[in-house]
VMD Tcl script that draws the C-alpha trace (Angstrom):
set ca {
  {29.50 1.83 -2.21}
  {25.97 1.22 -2.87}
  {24.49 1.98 -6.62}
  {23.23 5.51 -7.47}
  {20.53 3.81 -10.08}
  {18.92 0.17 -10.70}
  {16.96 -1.12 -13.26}
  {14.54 -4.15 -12.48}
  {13.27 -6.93 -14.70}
  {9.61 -6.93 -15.07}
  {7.24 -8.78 -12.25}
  {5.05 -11.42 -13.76}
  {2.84 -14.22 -12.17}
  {3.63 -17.72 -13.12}
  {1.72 -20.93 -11.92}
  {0.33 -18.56 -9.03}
  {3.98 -17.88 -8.35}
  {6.00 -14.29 -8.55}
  {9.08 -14.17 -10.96}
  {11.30 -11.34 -12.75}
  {12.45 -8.01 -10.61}
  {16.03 -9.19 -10.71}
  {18.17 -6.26 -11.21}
  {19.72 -5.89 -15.14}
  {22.66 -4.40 -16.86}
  {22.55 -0.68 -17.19}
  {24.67 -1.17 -19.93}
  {21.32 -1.94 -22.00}
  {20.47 1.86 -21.94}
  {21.99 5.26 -23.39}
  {24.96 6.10 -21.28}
  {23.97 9.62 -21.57}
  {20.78 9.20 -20.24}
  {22.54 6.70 -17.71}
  {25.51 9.32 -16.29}
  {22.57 12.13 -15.96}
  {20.44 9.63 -13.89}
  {23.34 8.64 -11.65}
  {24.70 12.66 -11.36}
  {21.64 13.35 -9.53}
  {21.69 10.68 -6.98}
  {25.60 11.10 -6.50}
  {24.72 14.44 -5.32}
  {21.85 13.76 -3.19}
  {24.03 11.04 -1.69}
  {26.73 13.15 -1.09}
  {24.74 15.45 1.11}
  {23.02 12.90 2.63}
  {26.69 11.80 3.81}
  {28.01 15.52 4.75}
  {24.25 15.60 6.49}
  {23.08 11.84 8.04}
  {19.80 11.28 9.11}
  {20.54 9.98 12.35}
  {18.78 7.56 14.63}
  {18.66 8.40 18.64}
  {20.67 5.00 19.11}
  {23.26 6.09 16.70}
  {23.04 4.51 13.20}
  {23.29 6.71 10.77}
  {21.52 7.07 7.11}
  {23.87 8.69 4.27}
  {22.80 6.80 1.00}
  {19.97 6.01 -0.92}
  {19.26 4.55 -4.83}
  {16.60 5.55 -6.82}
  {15.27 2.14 -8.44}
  {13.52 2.14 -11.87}
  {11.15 -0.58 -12.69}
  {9.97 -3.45 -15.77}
  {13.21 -3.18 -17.51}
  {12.86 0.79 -18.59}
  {13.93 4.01 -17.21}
  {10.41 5.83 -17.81}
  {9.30 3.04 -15.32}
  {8.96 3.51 -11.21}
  {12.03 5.64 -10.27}
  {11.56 5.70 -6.39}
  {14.43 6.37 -4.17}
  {15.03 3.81 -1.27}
  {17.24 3.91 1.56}
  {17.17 1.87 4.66}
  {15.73 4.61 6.78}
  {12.58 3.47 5.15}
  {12.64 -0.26 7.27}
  {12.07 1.90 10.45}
  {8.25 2.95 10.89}
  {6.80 6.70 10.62}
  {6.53 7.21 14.49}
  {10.51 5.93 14.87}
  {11.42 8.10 11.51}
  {10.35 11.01 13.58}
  {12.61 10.30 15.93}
  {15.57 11.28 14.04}
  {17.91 13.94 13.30}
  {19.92 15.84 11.03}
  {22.36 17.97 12.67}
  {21.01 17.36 15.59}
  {17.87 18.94 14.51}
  {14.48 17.11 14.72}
  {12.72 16.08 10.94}
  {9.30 16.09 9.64}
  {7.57 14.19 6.85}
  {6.14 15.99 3.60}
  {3.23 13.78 2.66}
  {1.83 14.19 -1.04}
  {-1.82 14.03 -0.58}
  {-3.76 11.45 -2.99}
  {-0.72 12.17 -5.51}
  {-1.31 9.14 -7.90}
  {-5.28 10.65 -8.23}
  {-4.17 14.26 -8.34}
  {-1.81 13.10 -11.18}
  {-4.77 11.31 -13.47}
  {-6.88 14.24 -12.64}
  {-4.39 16.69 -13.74}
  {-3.97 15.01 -17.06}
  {-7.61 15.05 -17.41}
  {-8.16 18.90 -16.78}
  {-9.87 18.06 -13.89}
  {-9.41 19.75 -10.14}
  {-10.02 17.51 -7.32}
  {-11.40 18.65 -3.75}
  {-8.98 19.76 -1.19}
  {-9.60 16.34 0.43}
  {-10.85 13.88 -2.16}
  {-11.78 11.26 0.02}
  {-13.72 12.96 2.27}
  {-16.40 13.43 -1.10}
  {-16.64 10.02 -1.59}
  {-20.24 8.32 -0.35}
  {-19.22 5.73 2.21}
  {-16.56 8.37 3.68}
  {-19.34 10.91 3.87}
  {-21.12 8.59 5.71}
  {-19.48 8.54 8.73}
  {-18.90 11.99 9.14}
  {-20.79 12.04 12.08}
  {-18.10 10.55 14.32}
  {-14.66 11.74 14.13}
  {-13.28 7.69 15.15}
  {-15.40 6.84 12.53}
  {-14.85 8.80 9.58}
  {-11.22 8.31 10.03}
  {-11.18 4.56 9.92}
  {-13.77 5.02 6.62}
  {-11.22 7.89 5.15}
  {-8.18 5.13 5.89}
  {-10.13 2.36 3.82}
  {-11.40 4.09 1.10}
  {-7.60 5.83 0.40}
  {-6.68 2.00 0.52}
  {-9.34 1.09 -1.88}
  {-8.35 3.70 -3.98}
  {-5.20 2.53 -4.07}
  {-5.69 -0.67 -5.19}
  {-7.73 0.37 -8.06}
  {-4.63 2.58 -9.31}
  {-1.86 0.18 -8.56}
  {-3.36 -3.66 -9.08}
  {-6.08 -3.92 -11.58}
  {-8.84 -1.65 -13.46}
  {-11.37 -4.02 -12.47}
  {-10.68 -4.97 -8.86}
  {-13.30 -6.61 -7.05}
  {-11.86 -8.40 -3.57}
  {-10.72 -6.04 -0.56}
  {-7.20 -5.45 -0.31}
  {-5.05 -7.84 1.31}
  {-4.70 -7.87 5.09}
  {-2.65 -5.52 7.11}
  {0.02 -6.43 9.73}
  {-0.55 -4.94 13.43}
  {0.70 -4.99 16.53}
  {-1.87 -6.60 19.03}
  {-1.45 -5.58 22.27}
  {0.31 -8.30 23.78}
  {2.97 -7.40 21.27}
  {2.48 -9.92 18.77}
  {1.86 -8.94 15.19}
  {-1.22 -10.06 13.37}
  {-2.42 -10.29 10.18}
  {-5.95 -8.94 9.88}
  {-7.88 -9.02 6.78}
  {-9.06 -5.18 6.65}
  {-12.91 -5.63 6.54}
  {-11.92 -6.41 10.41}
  {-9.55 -3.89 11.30}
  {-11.62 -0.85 9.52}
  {-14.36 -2.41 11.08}
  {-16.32 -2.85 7.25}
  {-20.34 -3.98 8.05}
  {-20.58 -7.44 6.51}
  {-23.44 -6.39 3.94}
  {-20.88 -3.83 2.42}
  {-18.79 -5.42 -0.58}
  {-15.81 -4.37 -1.95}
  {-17.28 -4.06 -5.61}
  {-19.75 -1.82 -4.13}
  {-16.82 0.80 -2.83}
  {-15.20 0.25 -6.26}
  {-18.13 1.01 -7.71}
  {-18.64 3.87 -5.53}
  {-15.46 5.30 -6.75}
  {-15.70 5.07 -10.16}
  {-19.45 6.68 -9.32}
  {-17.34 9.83 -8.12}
  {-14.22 9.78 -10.39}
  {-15.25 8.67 -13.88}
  {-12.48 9.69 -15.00}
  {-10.75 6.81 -13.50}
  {-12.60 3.96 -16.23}
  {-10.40 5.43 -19.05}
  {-7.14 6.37 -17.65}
  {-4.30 4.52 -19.82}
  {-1.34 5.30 -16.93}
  {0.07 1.78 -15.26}
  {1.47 2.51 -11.62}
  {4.97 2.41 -12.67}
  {3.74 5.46 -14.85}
  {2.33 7.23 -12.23}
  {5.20 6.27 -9.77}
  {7.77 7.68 -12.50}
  {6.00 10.87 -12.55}
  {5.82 11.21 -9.25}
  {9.32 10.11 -8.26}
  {10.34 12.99 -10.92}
  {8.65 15.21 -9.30}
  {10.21 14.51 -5.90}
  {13.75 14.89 -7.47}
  {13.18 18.37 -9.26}
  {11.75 19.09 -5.45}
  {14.88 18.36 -4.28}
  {16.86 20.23 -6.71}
  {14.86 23.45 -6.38}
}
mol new
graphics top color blue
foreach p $ca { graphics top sphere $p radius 0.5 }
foreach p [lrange $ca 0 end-1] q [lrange $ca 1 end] { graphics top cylinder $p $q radius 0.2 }
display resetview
């Protein structure tokens, strides 16, 4: 039986090289807090097993462990299960019951969750205000593939650094011969070479100020979030 909760060590960068997110005792935390954490979980997982998501070939999905992050339980707190290995288009594909799924997405939740602490409302969309999306908004193709690399951008901002300055890394895709690629995503969003990725930084903090002096990490924000998924699924 798989764990209802994990705890991970904190990621740090050594000599250029990646170390720490081992998993750690959960005897290091209150056992109260500990039993409460696992409850939850338990019973998601035990309708997830009375109710499998279910692939068309068969496999089945009926667990799932919500991992916390850097050694705390205020830290991450996503839930993972190996549905998640399987891309959106193939998720979609599944069943419960025999009945076909659908995916809730959270629009811009790490920004709506800054904003909110700030007192600040955010447009319905709010990457469609910022300059270089607005831009394109004269061709559908277009303004998608700037929308797509700006919610990247944003992104990074939140999760890496505050003071980003080199494009994200490259994104995997399936060419059309069928082999997979690594393109660096100035190519694949098709970014004009005299457009720098401190200049779309700077274009977001230009439209979110707010974003210069927020004190959340992205295991903060992810903790929130991940909270808020749970209560969702309890109400």
């Amino acid at each position: 039986m798989s764990a209802a909760i994990k705890v991970r060590s904190t990621r740090v960068k050594r000599a250029g090289r990646s170390t720490g997110g081992q998993n750690i005792s959960l005897k290091r935390f209150d056992d109260e807090r500990v039993q409460a954490l696992q409850k939850e979980i338990r019973i998601i997982k035990g309708c997830m097993e009375k109710h499998p998501l279910t692939h068309p070939e068969g496999n089945k999905f009926n667990t799932i462990t919500r991992i916390f992050n850097n050694c705390s339980l205020n830290q991450g707190g996503r839930n993972y299960s190996n549905y998640q290995n399987y891309s959106e288009s193939e998720r979609l594909t599944m069943t419960i019951d025999g009945e076909p799924v659908c995916e809730i997405d959270i629009k811009s939740c790490y920004l709506a969750i800054i904003a909110g602490r700030c007192g600040i409302s955010l447009e319905q969309d709010p990457y469609s205000v910022l300059p270089y999306v607005k831009k394109h908004s004269g061709n559908c193709e277009d303004y998608t593939r700037a929308r797509k690399l700006m919610k990247l951008m944003v992104s990074k901002l939140l999760s890496v650094d505050r003071q980003p300055t080199n494009f994200p890394e490259g994104e995997r895709v399936k060419m059309q011969d069928g082999t997979i690629k690594t393109l660096p995503v100035q190519e694949k969003y098709q970014v004009p070479k005299k457009v720098s990725a401190k200049s779309l930084f700077a274009e977001i903090y230009q439209t979110y100020p707010f974003l210069k002096t927020f004190e959340l990490g992205v295991f903060d924000l992810m903790y929130i979030e991940s909270n808020v998924m749970t209560a969702t699924i309890f109400s």
